[in-house]
C-alpha positions as CSV (number, residue, x, y, z in Angstrom):
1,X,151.2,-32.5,11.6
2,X,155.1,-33.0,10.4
3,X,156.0,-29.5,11.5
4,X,154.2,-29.7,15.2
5,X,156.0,-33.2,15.3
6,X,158.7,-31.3,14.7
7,X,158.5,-28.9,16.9
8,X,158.2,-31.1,19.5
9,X,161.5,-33.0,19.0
10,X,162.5,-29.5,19.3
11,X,161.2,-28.6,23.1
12,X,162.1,-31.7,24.3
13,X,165.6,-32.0,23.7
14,X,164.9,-28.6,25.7
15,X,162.9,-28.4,29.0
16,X,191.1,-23.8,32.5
17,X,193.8,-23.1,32.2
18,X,196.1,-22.5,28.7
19,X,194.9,-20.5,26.2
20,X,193.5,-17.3,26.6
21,X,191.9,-14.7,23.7
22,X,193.6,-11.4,23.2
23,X,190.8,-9.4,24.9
24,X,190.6,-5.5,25.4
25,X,191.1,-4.9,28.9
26,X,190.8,-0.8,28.5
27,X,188.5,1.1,30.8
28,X,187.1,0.4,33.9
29,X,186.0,-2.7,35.7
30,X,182.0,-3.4,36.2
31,X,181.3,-4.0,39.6
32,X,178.5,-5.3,41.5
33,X,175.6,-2.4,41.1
34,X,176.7,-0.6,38.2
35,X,173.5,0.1,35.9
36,X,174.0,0.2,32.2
37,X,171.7,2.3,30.1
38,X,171.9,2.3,26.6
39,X,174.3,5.3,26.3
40,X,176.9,3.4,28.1
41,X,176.8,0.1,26.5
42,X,180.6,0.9,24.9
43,X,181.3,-0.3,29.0
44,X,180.4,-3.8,27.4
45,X,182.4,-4.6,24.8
46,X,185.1,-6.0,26.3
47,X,182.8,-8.4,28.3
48,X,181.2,-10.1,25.4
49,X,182.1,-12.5,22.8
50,X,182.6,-10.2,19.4
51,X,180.1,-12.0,17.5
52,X,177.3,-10.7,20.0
53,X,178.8,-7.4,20.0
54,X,178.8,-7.1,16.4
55,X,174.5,-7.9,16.8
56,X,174.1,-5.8,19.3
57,X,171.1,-3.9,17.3
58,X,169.2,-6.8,18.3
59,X,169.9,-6.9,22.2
60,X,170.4,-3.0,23.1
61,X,168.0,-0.3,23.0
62,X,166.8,2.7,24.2
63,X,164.8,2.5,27.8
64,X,167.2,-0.7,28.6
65,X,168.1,-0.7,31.9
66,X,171.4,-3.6,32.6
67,X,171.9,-4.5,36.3
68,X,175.5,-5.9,37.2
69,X,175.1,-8.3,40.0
70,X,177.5,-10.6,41.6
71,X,181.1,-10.6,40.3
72,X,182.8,-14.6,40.2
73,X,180.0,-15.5,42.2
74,X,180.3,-19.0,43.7
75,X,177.8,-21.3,41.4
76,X,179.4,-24.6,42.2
77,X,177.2,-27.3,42.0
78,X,175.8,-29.3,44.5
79,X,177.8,-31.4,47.1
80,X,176.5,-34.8,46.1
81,X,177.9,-34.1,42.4
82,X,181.4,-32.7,43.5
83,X,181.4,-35.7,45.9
84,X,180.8,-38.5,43.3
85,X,183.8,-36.8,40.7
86,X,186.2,-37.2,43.1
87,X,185.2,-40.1,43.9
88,X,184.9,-41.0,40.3
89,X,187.9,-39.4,38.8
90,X,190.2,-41.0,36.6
91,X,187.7,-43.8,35.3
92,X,186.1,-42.0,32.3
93,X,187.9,-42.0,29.4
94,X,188.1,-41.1,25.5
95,X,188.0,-43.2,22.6
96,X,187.8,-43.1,18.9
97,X,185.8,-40.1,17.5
98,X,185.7,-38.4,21.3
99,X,183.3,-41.0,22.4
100,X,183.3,-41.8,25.9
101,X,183.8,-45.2,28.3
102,X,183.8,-46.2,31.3
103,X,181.8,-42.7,32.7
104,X,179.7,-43.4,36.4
105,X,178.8,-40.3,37.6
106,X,180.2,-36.6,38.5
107,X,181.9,-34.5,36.1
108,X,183.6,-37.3,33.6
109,X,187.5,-34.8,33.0
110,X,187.6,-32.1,36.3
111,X,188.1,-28.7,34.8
112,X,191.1,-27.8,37.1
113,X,193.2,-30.8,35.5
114,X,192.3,-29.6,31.5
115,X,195.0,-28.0,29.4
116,X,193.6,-26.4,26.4
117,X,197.3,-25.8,25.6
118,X,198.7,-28.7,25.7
119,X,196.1,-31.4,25.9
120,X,194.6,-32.2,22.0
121,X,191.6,-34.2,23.5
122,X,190.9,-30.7,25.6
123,X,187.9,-29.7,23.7
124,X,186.3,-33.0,24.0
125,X,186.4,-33.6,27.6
126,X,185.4,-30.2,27.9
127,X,182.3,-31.1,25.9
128,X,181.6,-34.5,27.6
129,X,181.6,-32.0,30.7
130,X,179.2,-29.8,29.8
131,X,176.9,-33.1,28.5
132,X,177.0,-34.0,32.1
133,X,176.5,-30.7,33.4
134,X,174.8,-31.3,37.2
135,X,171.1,-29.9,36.7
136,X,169.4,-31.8,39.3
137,X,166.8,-34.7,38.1
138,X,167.1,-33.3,34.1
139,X,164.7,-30.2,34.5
140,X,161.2,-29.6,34.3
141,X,159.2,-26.6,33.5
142,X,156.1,-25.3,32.0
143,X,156.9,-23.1,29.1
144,X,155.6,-20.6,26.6
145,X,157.4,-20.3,22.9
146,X,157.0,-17.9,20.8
147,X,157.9,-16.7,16.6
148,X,160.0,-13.6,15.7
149,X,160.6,-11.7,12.4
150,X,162.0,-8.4,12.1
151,X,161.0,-7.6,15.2
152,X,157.2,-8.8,14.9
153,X,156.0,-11.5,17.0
154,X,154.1,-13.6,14.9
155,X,150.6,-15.7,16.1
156,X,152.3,-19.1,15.5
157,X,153.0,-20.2,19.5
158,X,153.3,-23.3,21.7
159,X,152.5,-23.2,25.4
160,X,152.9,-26.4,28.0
161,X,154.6,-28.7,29.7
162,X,158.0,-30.5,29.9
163,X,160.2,-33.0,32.3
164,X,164.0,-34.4,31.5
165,X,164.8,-37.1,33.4
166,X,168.6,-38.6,34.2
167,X,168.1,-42.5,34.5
168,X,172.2,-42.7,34.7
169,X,174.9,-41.0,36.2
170,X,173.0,-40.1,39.2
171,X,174.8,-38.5,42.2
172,X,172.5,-39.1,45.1
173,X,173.8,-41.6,47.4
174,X,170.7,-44.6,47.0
175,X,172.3,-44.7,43.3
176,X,176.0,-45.5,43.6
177,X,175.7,-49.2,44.1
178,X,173.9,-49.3,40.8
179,X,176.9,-47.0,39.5
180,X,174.9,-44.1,39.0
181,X,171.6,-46.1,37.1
182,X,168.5,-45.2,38.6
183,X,167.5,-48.7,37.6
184,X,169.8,-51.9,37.2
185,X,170.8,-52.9,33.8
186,X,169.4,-49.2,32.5
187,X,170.9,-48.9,28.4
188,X,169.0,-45.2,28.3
189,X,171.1,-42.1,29.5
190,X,168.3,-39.9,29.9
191,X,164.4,-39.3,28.8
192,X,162.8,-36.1,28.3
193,X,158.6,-35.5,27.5
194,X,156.9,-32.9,26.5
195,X,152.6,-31.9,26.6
196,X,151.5,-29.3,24.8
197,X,148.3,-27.6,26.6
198,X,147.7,-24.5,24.3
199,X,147.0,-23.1,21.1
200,X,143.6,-25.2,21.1
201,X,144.3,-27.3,18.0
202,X,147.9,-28.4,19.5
203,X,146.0,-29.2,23.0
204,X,146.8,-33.0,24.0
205,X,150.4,-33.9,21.3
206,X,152.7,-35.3,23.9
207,X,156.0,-36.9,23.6
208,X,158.5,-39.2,24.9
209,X,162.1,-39.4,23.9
210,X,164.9,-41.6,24.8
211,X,168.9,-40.9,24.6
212,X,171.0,-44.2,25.1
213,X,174.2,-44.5,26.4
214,X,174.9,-45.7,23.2
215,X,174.9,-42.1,22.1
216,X,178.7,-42.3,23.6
217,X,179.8,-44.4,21.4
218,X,182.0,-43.8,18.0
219,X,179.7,-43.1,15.1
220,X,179.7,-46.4,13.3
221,X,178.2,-47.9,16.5
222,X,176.2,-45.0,18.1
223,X,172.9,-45.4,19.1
224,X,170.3,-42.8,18.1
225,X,167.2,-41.8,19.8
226,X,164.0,-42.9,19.7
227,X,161.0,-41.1,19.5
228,X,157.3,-41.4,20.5
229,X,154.8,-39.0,19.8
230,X,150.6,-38.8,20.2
231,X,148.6,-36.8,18.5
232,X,145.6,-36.3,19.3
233,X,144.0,-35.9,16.0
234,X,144.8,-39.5,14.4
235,X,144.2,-40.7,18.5
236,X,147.3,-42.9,18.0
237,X,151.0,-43.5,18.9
238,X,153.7,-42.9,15.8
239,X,157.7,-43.3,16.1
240,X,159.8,-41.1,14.7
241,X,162.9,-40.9,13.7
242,X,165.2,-38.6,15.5
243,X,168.5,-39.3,13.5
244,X,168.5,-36.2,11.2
245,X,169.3,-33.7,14.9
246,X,170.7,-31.4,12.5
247,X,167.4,-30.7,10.0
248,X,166.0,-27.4,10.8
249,X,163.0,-27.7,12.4
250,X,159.6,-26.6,10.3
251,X,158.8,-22.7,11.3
252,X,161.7,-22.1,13.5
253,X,164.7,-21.2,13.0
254,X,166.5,-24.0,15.6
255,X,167.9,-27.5,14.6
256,X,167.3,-30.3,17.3
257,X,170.6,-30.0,18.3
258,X,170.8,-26.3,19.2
259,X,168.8,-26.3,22.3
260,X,171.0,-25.9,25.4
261,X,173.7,-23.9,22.7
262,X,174.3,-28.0,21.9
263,X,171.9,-31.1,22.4
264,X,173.6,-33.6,20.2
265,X,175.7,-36.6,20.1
266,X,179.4,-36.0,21.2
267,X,181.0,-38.7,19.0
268,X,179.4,-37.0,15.3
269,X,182.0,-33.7,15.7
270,X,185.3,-32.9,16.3
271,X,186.3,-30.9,19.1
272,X,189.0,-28.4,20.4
273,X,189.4,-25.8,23.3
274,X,190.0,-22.1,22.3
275,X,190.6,-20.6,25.5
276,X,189.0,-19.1,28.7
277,X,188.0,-15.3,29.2
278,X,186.0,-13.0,31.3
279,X,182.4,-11.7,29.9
280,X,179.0,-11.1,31.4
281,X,175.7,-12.7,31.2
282,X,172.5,-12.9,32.5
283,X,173.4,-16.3,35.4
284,X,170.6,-15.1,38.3
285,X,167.5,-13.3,36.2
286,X,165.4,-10.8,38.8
287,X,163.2,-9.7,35.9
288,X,159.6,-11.0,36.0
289,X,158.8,-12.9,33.1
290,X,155.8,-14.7,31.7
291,X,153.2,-15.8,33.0
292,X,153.8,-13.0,35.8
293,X,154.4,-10.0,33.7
294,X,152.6,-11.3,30.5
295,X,153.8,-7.5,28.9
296,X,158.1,-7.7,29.5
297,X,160.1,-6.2,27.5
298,X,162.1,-8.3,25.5
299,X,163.4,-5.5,23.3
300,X,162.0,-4.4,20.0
301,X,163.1,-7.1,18.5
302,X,161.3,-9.7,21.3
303,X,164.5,-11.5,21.9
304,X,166.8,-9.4,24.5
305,X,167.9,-9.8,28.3
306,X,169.1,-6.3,28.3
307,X,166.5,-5.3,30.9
308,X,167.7,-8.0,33.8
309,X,170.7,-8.5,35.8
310,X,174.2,-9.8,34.9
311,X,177.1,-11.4,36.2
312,X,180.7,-11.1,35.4
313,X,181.5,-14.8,34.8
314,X,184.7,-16.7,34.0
315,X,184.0,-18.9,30.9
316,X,185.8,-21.4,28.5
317,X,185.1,-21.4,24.9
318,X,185.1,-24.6,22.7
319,X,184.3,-25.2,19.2
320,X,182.9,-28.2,17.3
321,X,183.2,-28.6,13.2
322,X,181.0,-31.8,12.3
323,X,182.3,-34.4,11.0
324,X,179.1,-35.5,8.3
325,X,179.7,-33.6,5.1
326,X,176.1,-32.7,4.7
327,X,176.1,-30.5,7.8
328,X,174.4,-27.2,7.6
329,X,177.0,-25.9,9.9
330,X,180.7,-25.1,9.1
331,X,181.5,-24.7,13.1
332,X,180.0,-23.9,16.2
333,X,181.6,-21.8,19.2
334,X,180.2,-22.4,22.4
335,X,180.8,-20.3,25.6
336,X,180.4,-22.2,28.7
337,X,180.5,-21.0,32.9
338,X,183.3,-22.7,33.8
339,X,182.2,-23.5,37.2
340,X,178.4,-24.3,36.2
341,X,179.3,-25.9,33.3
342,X,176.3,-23.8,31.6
343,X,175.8,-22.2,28.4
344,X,176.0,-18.8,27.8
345,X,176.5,-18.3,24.1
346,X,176.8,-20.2,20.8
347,X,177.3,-19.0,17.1
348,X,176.6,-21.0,14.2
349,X,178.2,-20.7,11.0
350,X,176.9,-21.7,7.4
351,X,179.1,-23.8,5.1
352,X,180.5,-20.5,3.4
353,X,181.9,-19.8,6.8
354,X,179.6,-16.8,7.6
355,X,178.3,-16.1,11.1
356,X,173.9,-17.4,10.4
357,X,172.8,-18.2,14.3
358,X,173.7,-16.8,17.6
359,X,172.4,-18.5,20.5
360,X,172.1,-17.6,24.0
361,X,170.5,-18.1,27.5
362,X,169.1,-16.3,30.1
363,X,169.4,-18.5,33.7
364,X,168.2,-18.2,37.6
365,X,170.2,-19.8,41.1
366,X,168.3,-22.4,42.9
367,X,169.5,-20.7,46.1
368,X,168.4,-17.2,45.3
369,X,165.9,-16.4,48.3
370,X,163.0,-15.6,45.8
371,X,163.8,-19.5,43.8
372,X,161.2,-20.7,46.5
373,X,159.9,-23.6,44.4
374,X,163.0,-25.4,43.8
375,X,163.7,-27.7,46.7
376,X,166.0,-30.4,47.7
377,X,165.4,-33.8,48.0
378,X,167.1,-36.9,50.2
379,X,170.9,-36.9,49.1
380,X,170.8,-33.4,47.8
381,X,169.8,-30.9,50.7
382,X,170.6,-27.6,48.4
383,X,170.3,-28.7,44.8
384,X,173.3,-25.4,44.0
385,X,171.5,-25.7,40.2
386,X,172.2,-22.8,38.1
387,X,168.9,-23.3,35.5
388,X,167.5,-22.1,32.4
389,X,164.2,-19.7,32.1
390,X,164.8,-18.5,28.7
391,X,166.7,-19.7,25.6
392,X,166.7,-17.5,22.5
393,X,167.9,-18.0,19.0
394,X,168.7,-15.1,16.3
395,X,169.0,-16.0,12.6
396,X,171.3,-12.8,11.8
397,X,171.0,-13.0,7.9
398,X,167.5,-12.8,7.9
399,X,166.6,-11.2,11.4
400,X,164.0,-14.0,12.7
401,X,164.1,-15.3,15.9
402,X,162.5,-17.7,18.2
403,X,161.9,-17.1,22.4
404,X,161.3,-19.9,24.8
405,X,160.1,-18.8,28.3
406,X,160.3,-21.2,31.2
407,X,158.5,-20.4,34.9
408,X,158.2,-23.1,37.8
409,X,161.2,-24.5,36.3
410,X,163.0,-26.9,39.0
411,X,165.3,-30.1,38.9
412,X,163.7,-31.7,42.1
413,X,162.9,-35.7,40.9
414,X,159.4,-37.6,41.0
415,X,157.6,-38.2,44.0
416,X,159.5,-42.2,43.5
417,X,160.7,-44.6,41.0
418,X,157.3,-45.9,40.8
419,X,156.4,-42.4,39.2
420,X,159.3,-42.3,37.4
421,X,158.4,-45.3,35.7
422,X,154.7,-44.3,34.7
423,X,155.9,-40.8,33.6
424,X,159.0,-42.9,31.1
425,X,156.4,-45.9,30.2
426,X,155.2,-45.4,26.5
427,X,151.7,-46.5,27.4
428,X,151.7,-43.2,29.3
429,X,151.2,-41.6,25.8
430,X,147.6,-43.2,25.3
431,X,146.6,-44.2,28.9
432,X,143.3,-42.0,29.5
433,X,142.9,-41.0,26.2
């Protein structure tokens, strides 16, 4: 029970200028339509962060077939969100420990205005931007996650349901008399839930999470989450605590805080830019994943995206050292689309300062003609979301992995706040049962 419990705190954390790196600009440029088959992968180098490029065992293979789609496309998010930062800019601001005050809604520090050169507090607004990222509602998806070792996928898997759900910093216009709170006098930044459908014995544990805007506070004063979870074995409700984010969770090779490349609380690390660059990722997938084509390949290893379509993106790179000595991490780097505020990639390092995780995302454009189940809602007529449908983490030193696979997956809110209200109730946990 403790490691499905577990688990779950897992998933449902889920559903620039200045300084640049000395990059190797030799050969040509990739271009819109240029197919990359594994004897031409040397083409890549150059477009991805070294520490990926160093795994590439795990990614590249024989029979891979890379697509290069749009070059700089325009992934800027929608116009409710751009509206309400400039309405909104100037009023968010740092305090002690990078915490954050005084944030309504919008992007809290616009990227054009952040020096990585010569602003010290660059990596934190950066951060606090990517922690109010615009993804419509929060996300919700059905999902399928699966176990990797050495290239063996392994029976152990969860399939189901999830929903995050914003309840502040809201863009649409019937919000910004309330500042942003979907409900007046709302403490809770955000609530995510999670119902797991499949294997048979896991059928019925569901979960609800809150995140407070107490999070943003210093340390000393932040408020952690709290935690409800059914199970439907004991038929009862237990609280747990959701204060250790950084404890591996049971089976996998994740922490709580590594979904999204980061899920944790801003105020517990220090922060700083390193730069910007140019690399490629996978930002508008055309492949055909699960539950469509049940059979993809994901490589031999079960964990690649070599067989989609990338972009050429512009990204900034920030890293985090935490500031708890017990930390199973030394540092984290985190590469982010600039213009989506997305991740892309993340590396972990153990506290002998040797590369153990690398992290990455595979993602899909609301406004691609084929994202027909994504749709708008009153305030945001094209929801512009660049969103996740696959997350994947690689323990290097030992060559286990973990896949999650997302379909349906759209930001598009409840049918009202009466919904809204059921779906972030407690009682919703037992109700029925």
């Amino acid at each position: 029970m403790h490691s499905r419990v577990s688990w779950l705190l897992l998933v449902s954390t889920l559903l620039l200028s200045g300084a640049s790196f000395a990059q190797d600009v030799s050969g040509p440029a990739l271009k819109t339509g240029d197919v990359i088959s594994f004897d031409k992968i040397d083409s890549l180098e150059r477009y991805l962060p070294k520490e990926f490029w160093d795994n590439r065992d795990f990614f590249f293979y024989e029979g891979m077939q890379m697509r290069i789609g749009a070059v700089q496309a325009d992934y800027t998010p929608a116009d409710a969100y751009q509206a309400a930062t400039k309405a909104n800019e100037g009023k968010a601001k740092l305090g002690a420990e990078s915490s954050l005050s005084d944030y309504v809604s919008g992007q809290p520090f616009p990227m054009e205005k952040i020096d990585c050169n010569g602003d010290p507090q660059a990596g934190a607004k950066i951060a606090w931007n990517f922690d109010r990222r615009w993804d419509g509602e929060g996300g919700a998806a059905r999902f399928i996650y699966s176990y990797w070792d050495r290239g063996e996928r392994l029976p152990l898997y969860y399939e189901g349901k999830n929903r995050r759900v914003s309840l502040s910093g809201r863009v649409e216009p019937e919000y910004q008399a309330t500042d942003g709170d979907v409900f007046r006098g709302e403490q809770r930044k955000r609530a995510a839930g999670i119902e797991v459908e499949a294997p048979f014995d896991s059928r019925g544990l569901t979960l609800l999470t809150y995140r407070y805007k107490g999070s943003q506070n210093p340390s000393a004063s932040t408020h952690n989450d709290d935690t409800w979870v059914y199970s439907p074995s004991l038929r009862r409700v237990r609280r747990i605590s959701s204060a250790q984010r950084a404890d591996a969770v049971a089976g996998t090779d994740f922490t709580f805080d590594d979904l999204f490349s980061f899920d944790g609380v801003i105020p517990q690390y220090e922060w700083k830019c390193i730069g910007k660059r140019e690399l490629i990722a996978p930002m508008n997938s055309q492949a055909k994943g699960y539950p469509i084509d049940k059979e993809h390949n994901f490589g031999p290893f079960g964990l690649s995206y070599a067989d989609d379509t990338w972009d050429v993106r512009q990204v900034v790179v920030i890293e985090f050292n935490p500031r708890a000595a017990d930390h199973p991490y030394s540092k984290k780097v985190i590469y982010i689309d600039e213009q989506a505020m997305e991740p892309l990639y993340s590396f972990a390092y153990d506290r002998k300062g040797e590369l153990w995780k690398l992290i990455w995302h595979n993602h899909r454009w609301s406004e691609d003609p084929g994202f027909q189940e994504y749709k708008g809602w009153p305030g945001i007529e094209r929801p512009r979301d660049v969103t996740s449908v696959s997350d994947v983490i690689v323990n290097v030193q030992t060559g286990t992995g973990n896949r999650i696979e997302y379909w349906d997956r759209i930001g598009t809110p409840l049918d009202s706040k009466g919904a809204l209200r059921r779906y972030i109730d407690q009682n919703r946990l037992t109700k029925g049962r």
